[in-house]
C-alpha atoms as one frame of an Amber mdcrd trajectory, in Angstrom:
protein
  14.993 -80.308 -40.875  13.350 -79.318 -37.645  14.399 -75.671 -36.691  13.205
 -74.118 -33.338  14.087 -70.330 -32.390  14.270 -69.820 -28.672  12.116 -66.797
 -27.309  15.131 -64.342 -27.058  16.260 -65.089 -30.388  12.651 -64.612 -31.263
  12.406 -61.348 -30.369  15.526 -59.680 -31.729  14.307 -61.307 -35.306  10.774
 -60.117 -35.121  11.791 -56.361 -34.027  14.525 -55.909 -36.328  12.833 -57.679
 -39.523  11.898 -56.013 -42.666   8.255 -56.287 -43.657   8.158 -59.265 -45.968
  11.198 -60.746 -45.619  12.216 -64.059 -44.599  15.766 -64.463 -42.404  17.648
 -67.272 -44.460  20.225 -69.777 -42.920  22.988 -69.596 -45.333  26.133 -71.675
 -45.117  29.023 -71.110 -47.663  32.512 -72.858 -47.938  34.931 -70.576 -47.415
  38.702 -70.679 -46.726  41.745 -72.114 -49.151  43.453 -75.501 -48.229  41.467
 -75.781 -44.915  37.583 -75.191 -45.913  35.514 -75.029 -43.675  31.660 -73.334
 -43.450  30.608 -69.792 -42.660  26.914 -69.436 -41.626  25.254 -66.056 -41.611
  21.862 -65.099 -41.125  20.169 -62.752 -43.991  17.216 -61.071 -44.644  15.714
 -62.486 -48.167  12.512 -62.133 -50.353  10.319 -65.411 -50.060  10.211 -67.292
 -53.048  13.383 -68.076 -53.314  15.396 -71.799 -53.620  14.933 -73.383 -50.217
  12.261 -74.580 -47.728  10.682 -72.174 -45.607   9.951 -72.805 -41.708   7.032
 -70.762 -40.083   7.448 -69.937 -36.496   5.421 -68.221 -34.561   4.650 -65.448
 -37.420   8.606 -66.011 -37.961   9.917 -67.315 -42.044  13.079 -68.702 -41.936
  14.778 -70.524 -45.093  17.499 -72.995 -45.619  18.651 -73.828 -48.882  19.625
 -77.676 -49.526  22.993 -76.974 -49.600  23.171 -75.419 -46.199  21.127 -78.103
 -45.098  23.344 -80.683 -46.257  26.248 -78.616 -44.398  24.498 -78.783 -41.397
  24.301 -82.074 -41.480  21.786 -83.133 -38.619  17.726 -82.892 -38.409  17.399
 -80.473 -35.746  18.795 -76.675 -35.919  18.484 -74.536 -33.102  18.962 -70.355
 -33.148  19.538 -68.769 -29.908  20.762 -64.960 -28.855  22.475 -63.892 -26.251
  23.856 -60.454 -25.324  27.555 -59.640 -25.686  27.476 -63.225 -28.007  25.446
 -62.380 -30.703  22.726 -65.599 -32.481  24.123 -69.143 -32.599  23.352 -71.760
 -34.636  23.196 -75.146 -32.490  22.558 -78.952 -33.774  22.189 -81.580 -31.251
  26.504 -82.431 -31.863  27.547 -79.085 -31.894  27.922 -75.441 -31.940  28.224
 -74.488 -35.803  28.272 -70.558 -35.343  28.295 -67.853 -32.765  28.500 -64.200
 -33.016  26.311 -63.925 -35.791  24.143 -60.802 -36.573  21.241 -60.197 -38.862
  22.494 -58.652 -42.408  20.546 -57.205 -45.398  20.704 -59.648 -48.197  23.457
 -59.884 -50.431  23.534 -58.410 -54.111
């Protein structure tokens, strides 16, 4: 999967990233009759499951599974103020309002 990160959404990674880290796409079903996906975007250690996408000095990481719940070739992350990151394929819009969060236990 091709993932670009537009310059604004550039910038509010690099100045707000731990040193070391990698910010991982991560998409998990959520929800009871009605699933549907939740993406967030988290800081992780490198090394773990998932392929790892060098921008610009940048790491990002998608594990298959989020991959496969993406579901197209091309991911895009933009920011915006007063809308937070999205997460954009060439179909659709899979998440807005998204912030950066510390990694999860």
């Amino acid at each position: 999967m091709h993932i670009e990160v537009t310059k604004t959404a550039r910038e509010k990674i690099k100045d707000a990233a731990p040193a070391g880290s990698v910010l991982r796409v991560n998409g998990e079903l959520a929800g009871g009759c009605g699933m549907n996906v939740e993406y967030s975007l988290v800081w992780d250690e490198p090394g773990r499951a998932g392929r790892i996408t060098e921008q610009d000095g940048l790491s990002i990481a998608v594990d298959p599974e989020t991959e496969q719940f993406i579901g197209a070739s091309a991911l895009k992350i933009d920011y915006a103020e007063r809308q937070g990151f999205k997460l954009i394929t060439p179909g659709e819009i899979l998440a807005y309002g998204l912030t950066l969060r510390e990694r999860w236990g």
